[in-house]
Every structure is written in structure tokens, then in C-alpha cells.
DOTORKOL-66588 format. One record per residue (C-alpha): residue in one letter; x negated, y, z; residue number from 1. Coordinates in Angstrom, 2 decimals. Layout:
BEGIN
(r A (X Y Z) NUM)
...
***
This chain:
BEGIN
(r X (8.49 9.17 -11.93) 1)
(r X (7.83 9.06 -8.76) 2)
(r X (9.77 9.96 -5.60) 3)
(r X (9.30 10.73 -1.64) 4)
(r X (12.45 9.04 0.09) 5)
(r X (13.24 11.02 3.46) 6)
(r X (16.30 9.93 5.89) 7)
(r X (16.84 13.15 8.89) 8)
(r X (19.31 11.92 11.70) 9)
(r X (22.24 14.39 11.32) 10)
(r X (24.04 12.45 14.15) 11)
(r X (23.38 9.89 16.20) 12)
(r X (20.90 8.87 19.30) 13)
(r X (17.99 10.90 17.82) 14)
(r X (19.69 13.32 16.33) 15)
(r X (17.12 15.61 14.32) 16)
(r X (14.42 12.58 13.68) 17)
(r X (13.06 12.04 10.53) 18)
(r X (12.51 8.93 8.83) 19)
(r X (9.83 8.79 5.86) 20)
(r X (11.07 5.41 3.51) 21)
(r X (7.77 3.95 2.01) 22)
(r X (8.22 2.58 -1.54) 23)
(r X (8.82 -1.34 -0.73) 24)
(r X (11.87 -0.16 0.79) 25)
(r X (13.72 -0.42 4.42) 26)
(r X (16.14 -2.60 6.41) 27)
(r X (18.13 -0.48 8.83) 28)
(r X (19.07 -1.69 12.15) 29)
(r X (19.26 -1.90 16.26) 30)
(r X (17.09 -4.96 16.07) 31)
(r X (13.10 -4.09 16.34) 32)
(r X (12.42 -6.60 13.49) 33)
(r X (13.76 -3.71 11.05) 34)
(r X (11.84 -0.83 10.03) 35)
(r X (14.23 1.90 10.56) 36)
(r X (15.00 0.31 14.41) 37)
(r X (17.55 2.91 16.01) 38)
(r X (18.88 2.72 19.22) 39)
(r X (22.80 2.90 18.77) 40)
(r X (24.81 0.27 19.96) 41)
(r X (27.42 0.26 17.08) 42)
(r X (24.74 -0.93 14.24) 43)
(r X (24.06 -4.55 13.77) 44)
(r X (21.12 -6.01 14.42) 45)
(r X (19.90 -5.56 9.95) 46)
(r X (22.79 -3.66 9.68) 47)
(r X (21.53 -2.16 5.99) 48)
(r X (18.30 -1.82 3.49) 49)
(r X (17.21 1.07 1.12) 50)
(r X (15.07 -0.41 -1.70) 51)
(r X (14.02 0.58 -5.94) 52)
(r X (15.10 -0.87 -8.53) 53)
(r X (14.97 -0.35 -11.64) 54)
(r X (13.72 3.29 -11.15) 55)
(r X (16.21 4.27 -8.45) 56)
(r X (16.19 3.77 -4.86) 57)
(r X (19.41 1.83 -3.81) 58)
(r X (21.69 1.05 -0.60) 59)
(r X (22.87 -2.35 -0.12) 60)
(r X (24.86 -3.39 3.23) 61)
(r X (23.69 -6.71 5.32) 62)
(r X (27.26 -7.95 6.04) 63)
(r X (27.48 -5.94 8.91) 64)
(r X (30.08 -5.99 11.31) 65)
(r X (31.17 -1.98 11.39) 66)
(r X (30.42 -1.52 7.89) 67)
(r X (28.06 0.94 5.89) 68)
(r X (29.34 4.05 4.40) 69)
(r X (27.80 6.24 1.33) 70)
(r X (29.63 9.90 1.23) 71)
(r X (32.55 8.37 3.33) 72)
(r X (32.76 5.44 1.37) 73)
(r X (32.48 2.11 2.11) 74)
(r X (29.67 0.10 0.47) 75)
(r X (30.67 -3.60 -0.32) 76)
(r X (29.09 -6.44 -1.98) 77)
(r X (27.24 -4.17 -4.41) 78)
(r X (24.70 -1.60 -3.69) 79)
(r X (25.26 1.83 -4.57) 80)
(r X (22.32 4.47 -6.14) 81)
(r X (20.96 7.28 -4.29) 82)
(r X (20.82 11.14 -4.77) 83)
(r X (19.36 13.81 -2.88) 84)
(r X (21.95 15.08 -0.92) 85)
(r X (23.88 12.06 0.01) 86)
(r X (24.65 10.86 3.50) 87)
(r X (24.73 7.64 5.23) 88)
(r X (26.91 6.39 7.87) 89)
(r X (26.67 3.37 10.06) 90)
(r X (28.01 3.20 13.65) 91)
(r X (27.51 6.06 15.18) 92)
(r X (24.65 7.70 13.19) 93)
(r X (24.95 9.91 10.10) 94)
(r X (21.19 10.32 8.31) 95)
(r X (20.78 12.69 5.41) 96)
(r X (19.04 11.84 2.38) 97)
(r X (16.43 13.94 0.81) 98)
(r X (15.00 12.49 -2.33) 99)
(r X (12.35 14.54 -3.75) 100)
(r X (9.51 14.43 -6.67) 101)
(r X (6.35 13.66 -5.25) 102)
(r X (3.56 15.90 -5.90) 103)
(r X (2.62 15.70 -9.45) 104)
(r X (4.96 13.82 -10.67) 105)
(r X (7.19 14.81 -13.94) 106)
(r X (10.61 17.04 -12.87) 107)
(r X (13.28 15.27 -11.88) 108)
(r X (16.88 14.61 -14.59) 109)
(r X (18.13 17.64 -12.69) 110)
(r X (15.65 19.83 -13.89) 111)
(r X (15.45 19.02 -17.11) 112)
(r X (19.19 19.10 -17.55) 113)
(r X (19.63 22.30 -15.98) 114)
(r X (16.43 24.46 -16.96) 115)
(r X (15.46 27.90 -15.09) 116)
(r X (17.50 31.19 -17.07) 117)
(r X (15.31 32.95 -19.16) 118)
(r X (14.54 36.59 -18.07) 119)
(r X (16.33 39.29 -19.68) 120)
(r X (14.82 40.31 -22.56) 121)
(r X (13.37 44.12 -22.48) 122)
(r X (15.62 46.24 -24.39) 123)
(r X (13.70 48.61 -26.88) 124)
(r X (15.04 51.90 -27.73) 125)
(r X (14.08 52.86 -31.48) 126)
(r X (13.49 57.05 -31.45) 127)
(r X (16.26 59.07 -33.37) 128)
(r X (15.20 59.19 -37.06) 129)
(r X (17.39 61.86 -38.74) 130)
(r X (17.82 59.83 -41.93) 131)
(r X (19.17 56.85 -40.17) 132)
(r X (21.58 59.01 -37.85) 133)
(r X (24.90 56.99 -39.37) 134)
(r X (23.10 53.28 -38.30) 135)
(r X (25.55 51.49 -35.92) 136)
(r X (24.80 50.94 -32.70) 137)
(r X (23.12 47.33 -33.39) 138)
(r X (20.18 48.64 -34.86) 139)
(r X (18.93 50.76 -31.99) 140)
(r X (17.37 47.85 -30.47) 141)
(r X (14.21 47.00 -32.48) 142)
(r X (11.12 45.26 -31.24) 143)
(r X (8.26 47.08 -30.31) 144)
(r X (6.37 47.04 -33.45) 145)
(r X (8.90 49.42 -34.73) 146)
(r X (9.03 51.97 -32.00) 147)
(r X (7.79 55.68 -32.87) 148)
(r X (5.04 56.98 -30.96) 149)
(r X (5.67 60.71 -29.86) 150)
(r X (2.15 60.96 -29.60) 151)
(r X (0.97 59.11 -32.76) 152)
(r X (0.32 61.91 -35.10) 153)
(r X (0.93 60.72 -38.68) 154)
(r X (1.60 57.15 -37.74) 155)
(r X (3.95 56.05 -40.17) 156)
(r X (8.13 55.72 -38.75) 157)
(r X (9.71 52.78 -38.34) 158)
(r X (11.01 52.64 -41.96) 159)
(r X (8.11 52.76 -43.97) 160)
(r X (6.91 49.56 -41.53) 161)
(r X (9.85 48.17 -42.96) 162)
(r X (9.53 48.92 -46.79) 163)
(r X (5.80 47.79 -46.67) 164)
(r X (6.60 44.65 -44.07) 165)
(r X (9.45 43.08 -46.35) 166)
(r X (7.38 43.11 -50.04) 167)
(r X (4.84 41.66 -47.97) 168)
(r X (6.50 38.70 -46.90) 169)
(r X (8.22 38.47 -50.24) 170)
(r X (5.06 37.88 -51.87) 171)
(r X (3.65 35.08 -49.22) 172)
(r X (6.30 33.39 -50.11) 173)
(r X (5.71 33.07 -53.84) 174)
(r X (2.06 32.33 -53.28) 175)
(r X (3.26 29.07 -50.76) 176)
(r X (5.65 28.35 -53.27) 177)
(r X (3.42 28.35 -55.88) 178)
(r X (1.12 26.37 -54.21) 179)
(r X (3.86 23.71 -53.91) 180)
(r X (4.41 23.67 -56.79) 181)
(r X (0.84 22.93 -58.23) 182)
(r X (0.64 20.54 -54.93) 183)
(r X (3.18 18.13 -56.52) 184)
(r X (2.18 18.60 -60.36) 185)
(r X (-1.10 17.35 -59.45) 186)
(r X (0.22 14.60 -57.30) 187)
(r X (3.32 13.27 -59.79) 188)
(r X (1.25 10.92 -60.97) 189)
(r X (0.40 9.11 -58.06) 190)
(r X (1.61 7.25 -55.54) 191)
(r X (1.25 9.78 -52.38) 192)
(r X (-0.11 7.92 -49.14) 193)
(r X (2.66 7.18 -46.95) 194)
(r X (2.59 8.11 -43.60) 195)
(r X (3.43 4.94 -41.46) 196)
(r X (5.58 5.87 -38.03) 197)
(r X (5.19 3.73 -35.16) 198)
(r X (7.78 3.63 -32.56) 199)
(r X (6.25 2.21 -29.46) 200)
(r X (8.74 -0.65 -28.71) 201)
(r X (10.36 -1.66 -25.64) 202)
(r X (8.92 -4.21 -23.29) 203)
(r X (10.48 -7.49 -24.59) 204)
(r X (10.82 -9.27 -21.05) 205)
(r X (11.08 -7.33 -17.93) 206)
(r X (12.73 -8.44 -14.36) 207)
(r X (12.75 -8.28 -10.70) 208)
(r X (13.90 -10.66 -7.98) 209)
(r X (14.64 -10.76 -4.51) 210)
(r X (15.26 -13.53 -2.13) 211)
(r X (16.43 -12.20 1.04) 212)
(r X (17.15 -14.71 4.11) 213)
(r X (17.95 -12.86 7.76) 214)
(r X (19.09 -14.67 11.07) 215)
(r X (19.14 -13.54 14.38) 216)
(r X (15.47 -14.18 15.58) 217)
(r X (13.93 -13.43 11.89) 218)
(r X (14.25 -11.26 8.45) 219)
(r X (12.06 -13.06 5.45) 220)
(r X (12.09 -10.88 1.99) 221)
(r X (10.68 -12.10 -0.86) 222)
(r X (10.41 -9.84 -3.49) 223)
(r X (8.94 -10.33 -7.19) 224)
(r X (8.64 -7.80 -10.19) 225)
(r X (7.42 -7.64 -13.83) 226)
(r X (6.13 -4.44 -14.95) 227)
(r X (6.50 -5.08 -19.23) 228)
(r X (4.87 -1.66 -19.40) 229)
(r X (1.83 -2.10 -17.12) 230)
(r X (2.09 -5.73 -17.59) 231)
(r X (1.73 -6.69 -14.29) 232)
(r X (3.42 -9.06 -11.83) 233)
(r X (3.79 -7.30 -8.56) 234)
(r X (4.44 -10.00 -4.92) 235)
(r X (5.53 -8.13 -2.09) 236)
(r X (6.68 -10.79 0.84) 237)
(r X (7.90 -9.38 4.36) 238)
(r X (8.10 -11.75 7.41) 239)
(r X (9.56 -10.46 10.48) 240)
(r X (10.09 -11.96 14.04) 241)
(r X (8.22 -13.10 16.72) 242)
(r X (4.48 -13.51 14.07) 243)
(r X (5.31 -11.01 11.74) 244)
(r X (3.54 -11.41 8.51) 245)
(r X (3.26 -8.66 5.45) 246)
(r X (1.42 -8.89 2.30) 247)
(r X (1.44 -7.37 -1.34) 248)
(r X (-0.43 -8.78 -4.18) 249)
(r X (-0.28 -8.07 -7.90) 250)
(r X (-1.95 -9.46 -10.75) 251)
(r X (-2.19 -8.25 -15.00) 252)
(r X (-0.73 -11.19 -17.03) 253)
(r X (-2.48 -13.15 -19.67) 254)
(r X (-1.01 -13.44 -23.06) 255)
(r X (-0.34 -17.03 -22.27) 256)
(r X (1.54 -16.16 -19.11) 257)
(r X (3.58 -13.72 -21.08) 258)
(r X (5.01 -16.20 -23.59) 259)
(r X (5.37 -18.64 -20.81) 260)
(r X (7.71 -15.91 -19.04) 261)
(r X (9.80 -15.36 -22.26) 262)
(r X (10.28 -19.11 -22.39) 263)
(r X (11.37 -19.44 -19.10) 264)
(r X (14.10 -17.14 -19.73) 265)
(r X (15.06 -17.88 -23.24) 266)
(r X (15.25 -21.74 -21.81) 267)
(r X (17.35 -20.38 -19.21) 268)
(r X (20.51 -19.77 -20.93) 269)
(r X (21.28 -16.93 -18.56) 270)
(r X (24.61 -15.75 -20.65) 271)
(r X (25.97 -19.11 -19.34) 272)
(r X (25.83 -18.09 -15.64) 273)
(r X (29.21 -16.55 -14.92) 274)
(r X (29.51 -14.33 -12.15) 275)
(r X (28.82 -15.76 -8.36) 276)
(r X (31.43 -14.74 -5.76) 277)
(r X (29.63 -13.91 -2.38) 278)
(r X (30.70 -15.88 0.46) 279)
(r X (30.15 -15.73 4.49) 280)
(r X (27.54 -18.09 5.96) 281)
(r X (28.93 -20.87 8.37) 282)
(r X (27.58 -19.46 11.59) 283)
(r X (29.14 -15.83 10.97) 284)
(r X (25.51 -14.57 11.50) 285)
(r X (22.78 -16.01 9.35) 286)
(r X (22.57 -14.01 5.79) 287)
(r X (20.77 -15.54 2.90) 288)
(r X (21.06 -14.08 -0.79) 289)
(r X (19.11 -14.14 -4.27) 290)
(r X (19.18 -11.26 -6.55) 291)
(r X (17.78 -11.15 -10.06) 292)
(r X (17.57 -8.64 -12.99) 293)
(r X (16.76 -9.53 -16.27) 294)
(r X (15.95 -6.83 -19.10) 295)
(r X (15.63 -8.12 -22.57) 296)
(r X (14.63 -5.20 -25.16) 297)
(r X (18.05 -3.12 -24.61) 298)
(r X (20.26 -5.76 -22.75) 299)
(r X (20.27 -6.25 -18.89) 300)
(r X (21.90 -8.96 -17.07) 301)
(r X (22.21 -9.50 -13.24) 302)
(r X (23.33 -11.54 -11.03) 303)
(r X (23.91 -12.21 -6.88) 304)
(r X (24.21 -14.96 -5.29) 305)
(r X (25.34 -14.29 -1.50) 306)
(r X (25.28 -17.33 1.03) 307)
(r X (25.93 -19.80 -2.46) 308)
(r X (24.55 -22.25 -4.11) 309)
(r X (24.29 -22.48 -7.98) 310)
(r X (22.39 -24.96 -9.59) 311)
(r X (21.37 -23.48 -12.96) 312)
(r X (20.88 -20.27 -11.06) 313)
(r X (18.78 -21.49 -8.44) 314)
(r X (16.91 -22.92 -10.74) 315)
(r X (15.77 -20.39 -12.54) 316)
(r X (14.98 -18.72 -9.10) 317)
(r X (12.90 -21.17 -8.19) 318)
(r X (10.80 -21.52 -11.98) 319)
(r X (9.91 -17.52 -11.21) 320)
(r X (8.82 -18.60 -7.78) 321)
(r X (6.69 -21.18 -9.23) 322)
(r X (5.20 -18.91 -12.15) 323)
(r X (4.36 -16.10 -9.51) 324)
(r X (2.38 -18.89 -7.56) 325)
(r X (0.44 -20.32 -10.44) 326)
(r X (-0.37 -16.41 -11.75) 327)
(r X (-0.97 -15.26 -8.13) 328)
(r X (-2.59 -18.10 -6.87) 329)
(r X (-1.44 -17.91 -3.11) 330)
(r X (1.54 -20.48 -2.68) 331)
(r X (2.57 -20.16 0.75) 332)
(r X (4.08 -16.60 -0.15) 333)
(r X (7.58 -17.54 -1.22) 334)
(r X (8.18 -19.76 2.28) 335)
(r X (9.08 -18.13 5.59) 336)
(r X (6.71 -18.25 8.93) 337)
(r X (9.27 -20.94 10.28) 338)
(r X (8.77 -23.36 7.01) 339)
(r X (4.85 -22.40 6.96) 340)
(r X (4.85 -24.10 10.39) 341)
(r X (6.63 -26.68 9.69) 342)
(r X (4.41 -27.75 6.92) 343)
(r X (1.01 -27.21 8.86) 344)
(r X (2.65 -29.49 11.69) 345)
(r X (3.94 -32.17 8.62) 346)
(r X (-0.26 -32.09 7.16) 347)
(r X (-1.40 -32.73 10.58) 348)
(r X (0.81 -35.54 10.70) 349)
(r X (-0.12 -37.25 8.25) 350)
(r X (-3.95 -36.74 8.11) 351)
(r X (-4.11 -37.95 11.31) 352)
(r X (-2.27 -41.27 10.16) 353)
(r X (-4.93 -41.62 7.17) 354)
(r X (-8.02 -40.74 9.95) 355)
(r X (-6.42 -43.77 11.99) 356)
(r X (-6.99 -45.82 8.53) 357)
(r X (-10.28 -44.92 7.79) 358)
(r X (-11.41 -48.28 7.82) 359)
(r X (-8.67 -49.83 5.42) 360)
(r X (-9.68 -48.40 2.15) 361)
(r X (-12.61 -46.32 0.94) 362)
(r X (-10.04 -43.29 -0.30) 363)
(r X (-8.34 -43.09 3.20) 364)
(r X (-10.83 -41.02 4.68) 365)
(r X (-10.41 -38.49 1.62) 366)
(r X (-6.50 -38.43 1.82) 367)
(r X (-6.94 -37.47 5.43) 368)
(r X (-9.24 -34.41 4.63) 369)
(r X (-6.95 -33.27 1.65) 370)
(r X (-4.19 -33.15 4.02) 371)
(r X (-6.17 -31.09 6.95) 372)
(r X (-6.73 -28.66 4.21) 373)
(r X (-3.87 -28.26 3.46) 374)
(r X (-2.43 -28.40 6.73) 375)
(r X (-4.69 -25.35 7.21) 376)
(r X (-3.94 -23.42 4.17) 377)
(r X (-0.31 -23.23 4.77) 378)
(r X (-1.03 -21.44 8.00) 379)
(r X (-3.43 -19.31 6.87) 380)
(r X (-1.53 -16.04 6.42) 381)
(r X (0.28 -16.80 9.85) 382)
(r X (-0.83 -14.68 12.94) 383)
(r X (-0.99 -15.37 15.40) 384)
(r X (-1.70 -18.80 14.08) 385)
(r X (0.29 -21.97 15.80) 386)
(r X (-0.83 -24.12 19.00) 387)
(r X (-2.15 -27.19 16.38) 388)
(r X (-4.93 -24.99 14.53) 389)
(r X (-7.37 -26.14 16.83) 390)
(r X (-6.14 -30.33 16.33) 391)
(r X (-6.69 -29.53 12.13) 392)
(r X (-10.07 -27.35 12.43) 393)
(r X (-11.13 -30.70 14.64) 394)
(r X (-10.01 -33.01 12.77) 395)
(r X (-11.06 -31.27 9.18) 396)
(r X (-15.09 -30.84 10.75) 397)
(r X (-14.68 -34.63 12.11) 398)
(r X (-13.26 -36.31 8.37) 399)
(r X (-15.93 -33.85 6.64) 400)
(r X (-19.14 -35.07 8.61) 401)
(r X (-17.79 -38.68 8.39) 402)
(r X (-17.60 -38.68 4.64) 403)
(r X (-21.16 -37.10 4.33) 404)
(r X (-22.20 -39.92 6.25) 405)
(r X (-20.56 -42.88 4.47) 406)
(r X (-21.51 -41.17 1.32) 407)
(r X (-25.06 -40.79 2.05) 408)
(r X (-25.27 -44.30 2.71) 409)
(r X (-23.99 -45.40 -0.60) 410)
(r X (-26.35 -43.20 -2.54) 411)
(r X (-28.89 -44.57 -0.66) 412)
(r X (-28.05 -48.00 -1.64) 413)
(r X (-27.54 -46.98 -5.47) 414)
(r X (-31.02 -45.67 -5.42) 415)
(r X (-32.27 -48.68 -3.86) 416)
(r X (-30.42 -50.57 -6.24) 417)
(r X (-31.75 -48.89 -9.32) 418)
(r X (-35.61 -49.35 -8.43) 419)
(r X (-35.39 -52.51 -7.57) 420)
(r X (-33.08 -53.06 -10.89) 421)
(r X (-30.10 -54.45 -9.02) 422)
(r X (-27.93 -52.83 -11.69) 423)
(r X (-24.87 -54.70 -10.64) 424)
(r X (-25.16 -53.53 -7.22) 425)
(r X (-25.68 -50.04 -8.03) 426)
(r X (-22.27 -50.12 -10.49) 427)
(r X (-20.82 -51.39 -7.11) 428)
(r X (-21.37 -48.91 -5.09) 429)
(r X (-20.97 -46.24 -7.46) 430)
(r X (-17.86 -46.95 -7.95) 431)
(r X (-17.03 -47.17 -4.44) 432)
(r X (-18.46 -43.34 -4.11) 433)
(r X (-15.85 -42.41 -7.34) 434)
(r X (-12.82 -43.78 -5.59) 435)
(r X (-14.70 -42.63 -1.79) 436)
(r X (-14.52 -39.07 -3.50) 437)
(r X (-11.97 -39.33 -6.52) 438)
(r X (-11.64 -35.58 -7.37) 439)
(r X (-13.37 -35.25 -10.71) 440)
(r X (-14.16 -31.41 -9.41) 441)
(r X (-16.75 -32.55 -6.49) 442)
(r X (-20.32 -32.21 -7.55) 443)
(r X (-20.63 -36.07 -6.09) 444)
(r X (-17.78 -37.01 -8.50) 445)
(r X (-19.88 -36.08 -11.60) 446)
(r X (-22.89 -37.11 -10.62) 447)
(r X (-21.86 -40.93 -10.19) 448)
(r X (-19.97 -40.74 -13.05) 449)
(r X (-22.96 -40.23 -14.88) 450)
(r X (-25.03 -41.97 -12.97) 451)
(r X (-22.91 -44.90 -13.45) 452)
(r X (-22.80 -44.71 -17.80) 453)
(r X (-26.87 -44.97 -17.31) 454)
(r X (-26.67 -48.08 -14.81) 455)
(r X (-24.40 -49.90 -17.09) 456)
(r X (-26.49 -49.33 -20.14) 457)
(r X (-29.31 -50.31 -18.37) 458)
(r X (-27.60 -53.34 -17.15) 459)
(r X (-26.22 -53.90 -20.42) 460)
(r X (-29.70 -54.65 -21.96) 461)
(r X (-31.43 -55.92 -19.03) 462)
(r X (-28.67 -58.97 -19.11) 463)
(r X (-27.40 -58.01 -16.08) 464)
(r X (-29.80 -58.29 -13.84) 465)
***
């Protein structure tokens, strides 16, 4: 089912506003980073966050300093489900929550729990019949079929509906009976077919995760959910600071990937995990916390852990990461802008270092372009992108055209080589273009690898020459 979250300001600096809650959630706050930002003095900078899970929108205090408050009271350490109705309270704001169907969607619990009253059915007033003059006072009320027409001549009463409508339905129920009966004579024999019932069965993995880190400059949200039903694997990632950076991507499991994700959990012994106390980050500000619910057929299991470390937790945390980036194919998602950075400026680093050897080995000059690449592809989602784009762009085009050089003067030489039946000459320098260009996936790759099984047969019964 799904539902339109609305927030209206009840008190507060804009009293009256509305606020419409989209469905990956919000992060309340005075800081403009959040995306509910309002203006009161009293909030913290993410002061709290409304997201869904597991089918109902939740709200979940960031360690604020004043405290959030559902219905008067306080929420701490766990979050706390949503009704319509409800209200919120942080510093000096009061919002109202209105939680609604959205159009077309099925009713709400509420409604089916508490149905519309049936109208009053019309009371039907059976005309006096002289012979019946002693019935009690229950039998004046008889449907319409039995009601006496004043004007329908010699339509029959009431009565003789009854004496002709009671044989009648006497004697349809012999002739089903019968037919029963005849049904199963005929059938005693045999074996009847069996109808076979099949319960659609519940989703046998399910989960959703969260990795939430928040400081005072930036707010990076990493969220990742399993849909058993739709089988999909949703990636929603939110980035916000000074280069904000948003993305969603989703992606329909294969039937591989599904028994890989069962594995990972039933590998994870996650009944061994006890409970994780929360505690307060060293610098009294920073916030960082990993959240993940686990369904298995009926059972659920969850766990927080709040400014901790946990080994066999963690680790489990970081196998979902991995999964999501094999399935979704875009591995920069579960790092922040800040570490993206960091690893762009780390590539450039080092492919520079390998450019500068060049000369020393024929698969230096290939090292240096696989790190520009990727020097490049862990900035890509970043924008505005950072000052050293320009030094990898550069430096990729430069490596690129140098390599096309060097390795169209080797194939030169093999060809050379080959006509002129230098066969040990050509093996040289095909092998110098295999470890020039080692990945087995470039179209050069293959083609000296098979160019080099011909020269050495031909060498082979030449003698070598």
C-alpha cells in the first residue's frame, strides 16, 4: 500500500507551512544540508529523519541536543512508527502528521477494521390478513415479495406465496440430493482427482540496510533494500554538503544472485550477534550508525550499531555492500564525496609515478592508464568534479596515444618478422605486446595471442628460423 506522508507546521517559525515527505524519506534540521531545513534556533543542525521500513514510515532522532518528541514523548535510541494524527516536537516547532492512502491505492488497516454501518434496512409492512389477525408482532415485517397489492385484483395473499414457495424448495432439495447421491455412486469406484492448493509462500530472504554517517559540514546515507516479492535490489545513496550528490538505482536479481544472498546470511550466523549498545562519538558531534533488518520466512532480526564497532557485524555490512556493487555495477556508491576524492587524488598519484616509469618495463605504461581510469571513475558521480580532473583527463589522453604508438610499432615489426620468416623475432615481440597490453579483454590481447600459437608452429617446423 501506498501512502502520501504530509508534515503542516502547527507551531513554530512558519507556522501553517506544509511539508510533502517523498518516499526515500527526510532528515529534519536548521542546517540547509537537510531536506526539511527550518529556521528555529532550538533544532540541531540533523536534528531528526522520517524514513519506511518495512511498510511503515518511521521517526528516528539524530542524537540531538534538545531531544525529539512523538505525542509528548521522548524518542530515544529506537525509532518509533507513525500514524496519521500524530505530532512531532523538536525545539520550538510542533508539525502535524497526516498520513494518507495515495490515490488508488488499497484502504488503509483503519478501514478495513472499522467498515462504513450498513443503512437501515426498509421496514415492510405486511397488509392485515383477517386469518392471521392473532400473528405476533414479529411477523409483520415481511420482505417485499410478500406484500399485498391493494390494487392487484386476484393476485394471490401472502399465504398462498408461502404454501406454494415452501413445497417448492422442498422438492429442489431432493432433486440436489439425489443428484449427490448418484454423483458419488458413480464415482466410488474411483479415485476422484484431487484438487492440489497452493499457498503462495513467503519470500525466503528479505532485508534492508542503512549506513548513516553525519558531521558538521556533511550527511552521507546509504541505503540498500531487497524486495523478495518483486525481487529486486533497490540503491538509494544521498550525499550532502558542499557537492551534493543523489542517486537511486535498482536492479531484478538473477537466480544465482539469489542463492548467493541466502548464503551470505545463512554464513552469517546472525543469532550470534547479541545486541549492540549505542554509544556517543568522541567529538560530541560526528554521528555514524549501521542499521540492518533481516526477514527469514516468518522470523525478523535487527540490529543497530550507533558510533560502534563490531566485527562480525560489520562484516556482514560490508559483504551486502559488496553484493549490491557486483549486482549494481556502480562501486563508488557506498563511499562518501570526501572518500571519492580522496581516492581520485590517491589514482592520480600513482599513475603519475608509473607515467614517470614508462621506460623501465613494457607494462608500466599500462599500470599508469589503469590507474587514470580509475582515478576518473571514482569521481565520476561527483559534481562539481575536483580541481585534479583536468591533471587525469591529461594524463589518461597522453598514456592512451603513447601506447597506440609503442604498440603500432611492435605489430609492425611482427609483420615484418613473419614475411621475412624471422619467427623468433616475431614470438619476441609478441610477447612484448601481451605483457605491453596484459588484459586478456583488449582486442590486441587476443589477437597476439593467436597470432603468437601460429608463429610458434610455424617456427616449430621451419627449425627455427
Amino acid at each position: 500500500m501506498e501512502e502520501k506522508l504530509t508534515l503542516i507546521m502547527i507551531a513554530g517559525p512558519d507556522l501553517g507551512k506544509c511539508f510533502q515527505v517523498l518516499e526515500q524519506g527526510a532528515v529534519i534540521g536548521r542546517s540547509r544540508v537537510c531536506d526539511i531545513c527550518i529556521a528555529d534556533e532550538e533544532l540541531s543542525r540533523q536534528h531528526c529523519r522520517l524514513f519506511w521500513a518495512l511498510s511503515s514510515v518511521r521517526l528516528e532522532d539524530l542524537n540531538s541536543s534538545n531531544g525529539t518528541y512523538l505525542n509528548d514523548q521522548m524518542v530515544n535510541g529506537i525509532s518509533r512508527p507513525l500514524v496519521d494524527g500524530d505530532t512531532i516536537s523538536i525545539g520550538a516547532t510542533k508539525l502535524r502528521v497526516e498520513l494518507k492512502a495515495s490515490e488508488g491505492a488499497a484502504p488503509t488497516p483503519a478501514e478495513e477494521m472499522n467498515p462504513p454501518p450498513a443503512p437501515e434496512p426498509t421496514k415492510v409492512v405486511a397488509a392485515e390478513t383477517p386469518a392471521d389477525s392473532n400473528q405476533s408482532d414479529a411477523a409483520t415485517v415481511q420482505p417485499e415479495l410478500f406484500k399485498r397489492e391493494e390494487d392487484a385484483g386476484d393476485a394471490p395473499t401472502q399465504w398462498q406465496f408461502k404454501r406454494l414457495l415452501f413445497p417448492l424448495i422442498a422438492v429442489v432439495i431432493l432433486v440436489l440430493g439425489a443428484s449427490v447421491a448418484l454423483t458419488l455412486d458413480f464415482t466410488k469406484s474411483e479415485e476422484l482427482p484431487r484438487v492440489r492448493q497452493v499457498k503462495a509462500e513467503a519470500p525466503k530472504v528479505e532485508f534492508e540496510y542503512e549506513r548513516l554517517l553525519i558531521d558538521e559540514q556533511h550527511l552521507f546515507r546509504y541505503s540498500l533494500k531487497y524486495d523478495g516479492i518483486e525481487n529486486r535490489l533497490h540503491l538509494s545513496v544521498d550525499d550532502l554538503g558542499e557537492a551534493d550528490r543523489s542517486f537511486k538505482k535498482q536492479v531484478v536479481l538473477s537466480d544465482d544472485a539469489k542463492k548467493a544472498l541466502a548464503k551470505l546470511f545463512s554464513e552469517a550466523n546472525l543469532e550470534k550477534i547479541g545486541l549492540l549498545f549505542p554509544e556517543r562519538s568522541s567529538d560530541g558531534v560526528s554521528f555514524g550508525r549501521r542499521t540492518l533488518t533481516v526477514v527469514q520466512g516468518t522470523e525478523v532480526w535487527t540490529r543497530v550499531a550507533e558510533n560502534i564497532a563490531h566485527q562480525q557485524f560489520d562484516s556482514v555490512c560490508e559483504k551486502l555492500e559488496f553484493f549490491a556493487t557486483n549486482e549494481l555495477n556502480i562501486w563508488a556508491a557506498q563511499y562518501s564525496i570526501a572518500e571519492l576524492e580522496q581516492m581520485g587524488a590517491e589514482q592520480l598519484e600513482i599513475a603519475q609515478r608509473y607515467w614517470e616509469q614508462r621506460d623501465l618495463g613494457d607494462d608500466k605504461l599500462w599500470l599508469a592508464i589503469v590507474a587514470y581510469k580509475k582515478g576518473l571513475s571514482a569521481i565520476d558521480t561527483l559534481n562539481p568534479k575536483p580541481a585534479y580532473v583536468k591533471a587525469l583527463t591529461d594524463g589518461l589522453q597522453t598514456a592512451e596515444a603513447l601506447l597506440s604508438e609503442r604498440y603500432e610499432d611492435a605489430h609492425f615489426q611482427v609483420e615484418q618478422a613473419v614475411n621475412t620468416q624471422r619467427y623468433d623475432v616475431a614470438v619476441q615481440q609478441l610477447q612484448k605486446i601481451m605483457r605491453m597490453i596484459p588484459d586478456r579483454e583488449d582486442a590486441r590481447n587476443r589477437q597476439a595471442s593467436e597470432k603468437l600459437l601460429t608463429v610458434e608452429q610455424r617456427r616449430n617446423v621451419k627449425g627455427g628460423r
